[in-house]
C-alpha positions as CSV (number, residue, x, y, z in Angstrom):
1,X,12.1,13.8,-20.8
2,X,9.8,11.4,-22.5
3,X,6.7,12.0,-23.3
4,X,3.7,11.6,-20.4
5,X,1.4,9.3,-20.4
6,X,-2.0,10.7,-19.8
7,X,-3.5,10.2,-16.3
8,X,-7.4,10.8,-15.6
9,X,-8.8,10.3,-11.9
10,X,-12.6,10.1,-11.8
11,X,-14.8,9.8,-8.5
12,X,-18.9,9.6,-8.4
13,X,-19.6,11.3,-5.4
14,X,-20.0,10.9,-1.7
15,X,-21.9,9.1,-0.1
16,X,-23.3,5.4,1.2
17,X,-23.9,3.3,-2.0
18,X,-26.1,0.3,-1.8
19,X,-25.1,-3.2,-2.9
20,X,-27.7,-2.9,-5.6
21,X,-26.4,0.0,-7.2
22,X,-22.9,-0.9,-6.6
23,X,-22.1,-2.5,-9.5
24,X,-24.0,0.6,-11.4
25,X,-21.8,2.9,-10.0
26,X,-18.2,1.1,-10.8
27,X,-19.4,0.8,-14.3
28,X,-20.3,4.1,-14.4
29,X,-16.9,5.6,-13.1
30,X,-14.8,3.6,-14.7
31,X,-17.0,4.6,-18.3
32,X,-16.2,8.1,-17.0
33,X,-12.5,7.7,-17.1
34,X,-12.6,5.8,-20.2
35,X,-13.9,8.7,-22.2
36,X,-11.7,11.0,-20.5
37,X,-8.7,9.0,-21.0
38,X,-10.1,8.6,-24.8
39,X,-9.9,12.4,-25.5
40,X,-6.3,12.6,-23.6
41,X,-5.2,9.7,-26.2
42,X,-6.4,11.4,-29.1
43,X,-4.4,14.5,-28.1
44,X,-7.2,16.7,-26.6
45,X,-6.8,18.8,-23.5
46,X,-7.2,18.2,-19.8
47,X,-10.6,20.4,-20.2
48,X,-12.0,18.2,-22.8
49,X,-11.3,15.4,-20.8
50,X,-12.9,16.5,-17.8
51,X,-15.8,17.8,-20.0
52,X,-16.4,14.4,-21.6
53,X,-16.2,12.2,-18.4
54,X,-18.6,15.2,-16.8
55,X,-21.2,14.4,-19.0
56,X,-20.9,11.1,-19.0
57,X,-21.8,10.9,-15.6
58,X,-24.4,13.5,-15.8
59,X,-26.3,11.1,-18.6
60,X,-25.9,8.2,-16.2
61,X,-28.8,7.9,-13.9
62,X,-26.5,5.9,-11.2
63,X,-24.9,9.6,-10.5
64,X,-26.6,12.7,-8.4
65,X,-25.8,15.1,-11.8
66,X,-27.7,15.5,-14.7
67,X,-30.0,12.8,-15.1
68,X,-30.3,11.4,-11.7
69,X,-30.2,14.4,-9.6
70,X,-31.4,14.9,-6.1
71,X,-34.9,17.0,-6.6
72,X,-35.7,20.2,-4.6
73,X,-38.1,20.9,-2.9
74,X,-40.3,21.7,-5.3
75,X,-39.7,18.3,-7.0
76,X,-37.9,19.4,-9.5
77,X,-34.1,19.2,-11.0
78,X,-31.6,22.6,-10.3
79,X,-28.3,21.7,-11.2
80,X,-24.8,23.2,-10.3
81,X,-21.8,22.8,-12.1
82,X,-18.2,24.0,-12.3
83,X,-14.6,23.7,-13.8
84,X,-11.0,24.8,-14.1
85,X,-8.2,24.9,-16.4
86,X,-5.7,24.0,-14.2
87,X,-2.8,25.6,-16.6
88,X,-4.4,29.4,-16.1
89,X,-6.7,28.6,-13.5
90,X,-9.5,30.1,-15.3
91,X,-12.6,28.6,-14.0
92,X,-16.8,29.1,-15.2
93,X,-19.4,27.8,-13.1
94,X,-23.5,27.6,-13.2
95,X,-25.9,26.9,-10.5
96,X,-29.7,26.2,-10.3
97,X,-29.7,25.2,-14.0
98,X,-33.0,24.0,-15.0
99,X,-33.6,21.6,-18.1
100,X,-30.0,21.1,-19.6
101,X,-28.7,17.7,-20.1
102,X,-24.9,18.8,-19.6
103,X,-24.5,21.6,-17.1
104,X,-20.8,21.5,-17.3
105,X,-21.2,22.0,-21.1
106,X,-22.4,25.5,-20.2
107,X,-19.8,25.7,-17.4
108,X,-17.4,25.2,-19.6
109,X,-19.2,28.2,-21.9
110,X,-19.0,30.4,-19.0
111,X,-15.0,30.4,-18.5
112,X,-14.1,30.4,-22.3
113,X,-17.0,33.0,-23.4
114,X,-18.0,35.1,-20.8
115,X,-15.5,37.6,-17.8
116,X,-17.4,35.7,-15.3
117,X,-17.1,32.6,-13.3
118,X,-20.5,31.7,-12.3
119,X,-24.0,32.7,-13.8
120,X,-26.9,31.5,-12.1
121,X,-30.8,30.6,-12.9
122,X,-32.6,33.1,-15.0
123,X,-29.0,34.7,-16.3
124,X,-27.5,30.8,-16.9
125,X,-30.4,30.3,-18.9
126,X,-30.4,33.0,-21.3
127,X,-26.8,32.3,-21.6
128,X,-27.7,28.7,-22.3
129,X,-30.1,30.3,-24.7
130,X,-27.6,32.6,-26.8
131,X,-24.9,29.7,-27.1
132,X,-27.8,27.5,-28.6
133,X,-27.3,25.1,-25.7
134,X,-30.4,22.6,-26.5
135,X,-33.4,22.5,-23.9
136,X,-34.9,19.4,-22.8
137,X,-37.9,18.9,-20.2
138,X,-37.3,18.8,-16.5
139,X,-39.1,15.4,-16.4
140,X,-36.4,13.7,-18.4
141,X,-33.8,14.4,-15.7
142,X,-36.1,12.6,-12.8
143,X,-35.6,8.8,-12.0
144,X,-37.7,6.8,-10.3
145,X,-35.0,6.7,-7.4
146,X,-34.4,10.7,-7.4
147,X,-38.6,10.7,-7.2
148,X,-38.5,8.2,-4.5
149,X,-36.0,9.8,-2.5
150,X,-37.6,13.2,-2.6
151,X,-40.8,11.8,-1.3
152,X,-39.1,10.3,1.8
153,X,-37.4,13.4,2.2
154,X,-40.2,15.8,2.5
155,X,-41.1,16.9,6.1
156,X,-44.1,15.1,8.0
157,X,-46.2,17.6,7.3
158,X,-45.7,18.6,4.0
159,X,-47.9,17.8,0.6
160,X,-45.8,16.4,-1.8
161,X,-49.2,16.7,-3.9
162,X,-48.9,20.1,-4.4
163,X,-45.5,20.6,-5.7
164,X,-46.7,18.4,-8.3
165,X,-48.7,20.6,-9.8
């Protein structure tokens, strides 16, 4: 058998995309796959390929992860993340991750460092905290879009004012 040739399939989500933000998104995905297929060229694993093109979605505004993401109600960014090594099927996961750039960094983390598959909120951020994962400001996750959405979103009779606060 010769040797494979490396193979990376990346998707940005679901959902209606407006023409607008159409071309946005293609560049985005296809930037994705390029850095994913860039690590599986240079002879690094299905992981760190998935890793890279991960993160460079979640530090692309166009996509709902990392920077970009859908707010709660609160108005602010919680993030999930998750991923597998297909060859052993080990898999780490966080959710409600507050105020880290790459979520599936620390993912990642949890499935190579840890015995468990998912750690959440307050215990994902003392992880985050012991593996040195940097910190960065909620704020610098919002958009103006993700902001804009969120206000729409709010019930009739809520305050948006006072989840500002």
């Amino acid at each position: 058998l010769g040797k494979m040739k490396p193979v990376i399939v990346v998707h940005g989500g679901a959902g209606r995309i407006f023409k607008e933000r159409e071309e946005g998104c293609r560049a985005g995905v296809v930037r994705a796959a390029l850095r994913g297929y860039g690590v599986l060229k240079q002879g690094g694993s299905a992981v760190d390929a998935v890793e890279e093109a991960v993160r460079s979605m979640e530090d692309d505004p166009h996509f709902n992860a990392g920077c970009g993401s859908v707010l709660n109600e609160k108005g602010e960014v919680e993030m999930d993340a998750i991923i597998m090594d297909g060859k052993n099927l080990d898999s780490g996961a966080v959710s409600a991750v507050k105020c880290i750039a790459n979520p599936i960094k620390l993912a990642r983390l949890v499935m190579e460092k840890t015995k468990h598959m998912l750690l959440t909120d307050h215990g994902a951020h003392l992880f985050a905290q012991t593996m040195g994962i940097p910190e960065i400001p909620g704020e610098k996750l919002i958009t103006e879009r993700s902001r804009e959405r969120w206000k729409k979103n709010l019930e009739p009779d809520s305050n948006p004012e006072e989840f500002q606060k």
